[in-house]
C-alpha positions in Angstrom: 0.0 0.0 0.0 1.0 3.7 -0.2 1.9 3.7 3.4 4.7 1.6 3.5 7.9 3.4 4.3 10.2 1.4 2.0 7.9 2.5 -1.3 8.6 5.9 -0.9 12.7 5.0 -1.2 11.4 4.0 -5.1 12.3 7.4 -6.7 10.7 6.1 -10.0 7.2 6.2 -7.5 7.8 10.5 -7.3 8.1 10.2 -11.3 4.6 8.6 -12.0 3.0 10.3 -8.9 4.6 13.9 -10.5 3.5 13.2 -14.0 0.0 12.1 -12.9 -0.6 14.6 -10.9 0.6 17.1 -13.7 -1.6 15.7 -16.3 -4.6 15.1 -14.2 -4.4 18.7 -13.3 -4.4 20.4 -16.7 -7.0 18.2 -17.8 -9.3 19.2 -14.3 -7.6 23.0 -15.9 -9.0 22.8 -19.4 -12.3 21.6 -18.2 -12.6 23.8 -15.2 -11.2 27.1 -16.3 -13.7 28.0 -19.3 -16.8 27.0 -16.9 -15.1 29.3 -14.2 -14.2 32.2 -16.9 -16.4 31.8 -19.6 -16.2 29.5 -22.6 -15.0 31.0 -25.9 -14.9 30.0 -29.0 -12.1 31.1 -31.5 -13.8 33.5 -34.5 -12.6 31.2 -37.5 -15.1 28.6 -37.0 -17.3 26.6 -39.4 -20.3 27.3 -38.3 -23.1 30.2 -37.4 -22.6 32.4 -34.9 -26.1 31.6 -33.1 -24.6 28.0 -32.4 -21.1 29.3 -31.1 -23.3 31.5 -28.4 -25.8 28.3 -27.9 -22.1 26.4 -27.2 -20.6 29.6 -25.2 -23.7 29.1 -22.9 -24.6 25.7 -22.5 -22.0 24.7 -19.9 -23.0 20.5 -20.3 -22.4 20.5 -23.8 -19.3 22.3 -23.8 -17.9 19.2 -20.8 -19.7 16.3 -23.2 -18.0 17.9 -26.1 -14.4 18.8 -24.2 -14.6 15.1 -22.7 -15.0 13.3 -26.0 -11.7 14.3 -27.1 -9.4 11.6 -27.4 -6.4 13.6 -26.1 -8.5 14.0 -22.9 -9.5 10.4 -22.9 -6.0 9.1 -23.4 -4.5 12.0 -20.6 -7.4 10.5 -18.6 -5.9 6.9 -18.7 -2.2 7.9 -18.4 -3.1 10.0 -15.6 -5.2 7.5 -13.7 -2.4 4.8 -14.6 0.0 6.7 -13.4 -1.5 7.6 -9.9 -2.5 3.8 -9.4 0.8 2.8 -10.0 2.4 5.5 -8.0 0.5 4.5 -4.9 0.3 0.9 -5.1 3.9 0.1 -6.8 3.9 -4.2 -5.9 0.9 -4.3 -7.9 2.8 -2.8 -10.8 3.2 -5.8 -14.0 1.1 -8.3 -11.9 -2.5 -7.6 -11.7 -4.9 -6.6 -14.5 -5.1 -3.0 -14.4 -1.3 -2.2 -14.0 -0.7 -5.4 -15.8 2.1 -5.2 -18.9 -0.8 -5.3 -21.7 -2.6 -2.8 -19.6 0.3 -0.3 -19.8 1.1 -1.3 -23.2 -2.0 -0.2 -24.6 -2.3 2.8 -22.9 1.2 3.8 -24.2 0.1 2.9 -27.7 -2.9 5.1 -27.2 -1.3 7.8 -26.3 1.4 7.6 -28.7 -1.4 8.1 -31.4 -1.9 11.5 -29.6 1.0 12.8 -29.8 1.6 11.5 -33.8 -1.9 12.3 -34.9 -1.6 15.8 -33.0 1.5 17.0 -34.2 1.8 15.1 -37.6 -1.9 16.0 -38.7 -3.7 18.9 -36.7 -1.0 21.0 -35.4 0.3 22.1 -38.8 -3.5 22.3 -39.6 -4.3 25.2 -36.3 -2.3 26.4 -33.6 -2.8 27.7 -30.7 -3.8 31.3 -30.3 -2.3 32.3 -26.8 -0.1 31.4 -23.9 -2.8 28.6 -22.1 -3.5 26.9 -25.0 0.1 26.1 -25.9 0.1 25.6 -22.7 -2.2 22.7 -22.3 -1.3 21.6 -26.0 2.6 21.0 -24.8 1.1 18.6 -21.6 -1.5 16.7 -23.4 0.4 16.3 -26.4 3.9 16.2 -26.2 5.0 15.9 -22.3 2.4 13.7 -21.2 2.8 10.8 -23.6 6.9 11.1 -23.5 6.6 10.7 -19.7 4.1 7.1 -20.2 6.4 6.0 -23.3 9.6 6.3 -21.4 8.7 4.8 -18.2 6.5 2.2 -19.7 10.0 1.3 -21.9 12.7 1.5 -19.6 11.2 1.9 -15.6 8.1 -0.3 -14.9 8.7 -3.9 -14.4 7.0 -6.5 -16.6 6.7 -10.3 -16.0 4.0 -10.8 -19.0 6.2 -10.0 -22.1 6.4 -12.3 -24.9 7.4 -12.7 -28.3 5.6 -10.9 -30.9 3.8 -13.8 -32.8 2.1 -14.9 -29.4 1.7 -11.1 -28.4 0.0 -11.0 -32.1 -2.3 -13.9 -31.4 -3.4 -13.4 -28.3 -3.4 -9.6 -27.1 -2.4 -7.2 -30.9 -6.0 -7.3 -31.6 -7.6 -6.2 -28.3 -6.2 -2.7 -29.2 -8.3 -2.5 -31.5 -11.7 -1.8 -29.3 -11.3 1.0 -27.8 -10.4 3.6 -30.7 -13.4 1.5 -32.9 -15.7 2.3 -29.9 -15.0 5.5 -29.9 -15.0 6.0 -33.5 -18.5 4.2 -33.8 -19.3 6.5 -30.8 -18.2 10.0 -32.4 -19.1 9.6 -35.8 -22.7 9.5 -34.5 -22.4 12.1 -32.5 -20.7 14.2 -34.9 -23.9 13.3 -37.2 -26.4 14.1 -35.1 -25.0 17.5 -34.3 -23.9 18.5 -38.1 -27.5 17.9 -38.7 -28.9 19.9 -36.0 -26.3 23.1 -37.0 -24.4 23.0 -34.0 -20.8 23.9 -32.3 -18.0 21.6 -32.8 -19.8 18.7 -34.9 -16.9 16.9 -35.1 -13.6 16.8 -32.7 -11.0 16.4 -36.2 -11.2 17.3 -39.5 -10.2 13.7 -40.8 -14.0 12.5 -38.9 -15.8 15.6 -40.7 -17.3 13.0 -44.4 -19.8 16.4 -45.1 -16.1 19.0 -45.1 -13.5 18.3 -47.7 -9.9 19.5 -46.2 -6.4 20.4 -48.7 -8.1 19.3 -51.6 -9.1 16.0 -50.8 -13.5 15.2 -49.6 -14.2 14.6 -46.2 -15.0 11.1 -47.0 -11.2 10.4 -48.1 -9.7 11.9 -45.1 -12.0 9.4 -42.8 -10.4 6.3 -44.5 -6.7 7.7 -44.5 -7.3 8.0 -40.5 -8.6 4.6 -40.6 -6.1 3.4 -42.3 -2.9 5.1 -40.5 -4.7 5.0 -37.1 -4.9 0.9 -37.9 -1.4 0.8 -38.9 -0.3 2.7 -36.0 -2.1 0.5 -33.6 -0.4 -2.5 -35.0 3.1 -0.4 -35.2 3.6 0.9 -32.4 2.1 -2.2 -30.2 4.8 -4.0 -32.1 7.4 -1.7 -31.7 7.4 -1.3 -27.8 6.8 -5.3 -27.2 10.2 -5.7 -29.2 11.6 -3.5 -27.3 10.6 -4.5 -24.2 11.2 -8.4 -24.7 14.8 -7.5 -26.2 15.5 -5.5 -22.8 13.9 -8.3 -21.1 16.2 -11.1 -22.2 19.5 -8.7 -22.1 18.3 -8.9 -18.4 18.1 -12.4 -18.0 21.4 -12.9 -19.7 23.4 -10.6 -17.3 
């Protein structure tokens, strides 16, 4: 438990507790300051100005809309990872929750953040003043470098194994989450494009009505599918190798 002295002599315990804490507070920050302060909405937007003061107003739909991101949906698992693991450590890589697949798919989740993000939408819009870089470096950039390094090369894992079996047996449960919420925010996004208002859809690359650079709405929704697949697969790969090659290097020493 979090009580025992000897835990707190674990300095890699003050890392996930630190980063957790961070990111679970700018995400409380970018939910909680706009209801405190008032919600904006930045002038370039695609749609009429009666639904951007409908959206400035309604309070619910701007926390529905802010919590079906999925950068705050993959801070959200990092963050609550991270705090879990910080305060029960000998649970860490043995039970189910802070379990090596566990950790490994939340690293691959929020690795897609950070590519998608500053691949695809931050050469698309950028920030337009100090907070929102702000909260744009932690949820993109410092958040998932802090889960990919210590899920690499700090947390201990007893479950690793080589790819084919990882491929067989746990590849394809990565899969459900980002098709859930895909399924989820494609209707959403529908229903409100329909109905005229705020923020139908979270990314461009969802938007099938919008064409973007050149290219219909329609096609950007398969490249995503296609590279957000790939990525899945990739990256899942990618840190399982790495982790099983560190793994034996260990048991050879």
């Amino acid at each position: 438990m979090f009580y025992q002295k000897e835990i707190w002599k674990d300095w890699r315990v003050y890392y996930k507790l630190f980063f957790g804490g961070l990111i679970g507070a700018v995400c409380l920050y970018g939910w909680i300051s706009p209801l405190v302060n008032g919600i904006t909405i930045p002038s370039n937007v695609e749609w009429s100005n009666e639904a951007s003061q409908n959206f400035m107003k309604d309070k619910g739909d701007f926390t529905f809309n802010y919590f079906s991101f999925f950068t705050i949906q993959t801070n959200i698992l990092v963050w609550v990872w991270l705090l879990a693991a910080g305060l029960f450590p000998k649970y860490e890589g043995k039970n189910k929750w802070l379990g090596y697949n566990m950790a490994l798919a939340i690293t691959v989740y929020i690795s897609i953040t950070f590519l998608i993000y500053n691949a695809m939408l931050l050469p698309a819009g950028q920030p337009t003043n100090a907070k929102g870089w702000f909260l744009t470096v932690i949820q993109h950039m410092v958040c998932p470098i802090a889960m990919i390094v210590y899920f690499l090369f700090m947390m201990p894992k007893n479950e690793i194994t080589p790819n084919r079996q990882y491929w067989n047996k746990q590849v394809w449960k990565l899969y459900f989450y980002p098709i859930l919420w895909g399924i989820f925010n494609m209707i959403r996004g529908e229903f409100r494009w329909q109905a005229g208002k705020a923020y139908p859809y979270q990314y461009f690359f969802l938007n099938v009505h919008k064409p973007f650079a050149g290219l219909p709405g329609a096609a950007w929704f398969v490249i995503a599918i296609i590279i957000i697949a790939g990525l899945v697969f990739g990256l899942a790969t990618l840190y399982n190798t790495i982790c099983y090659k560190l793994g034996q290097r260990k048991l050879q020493k």
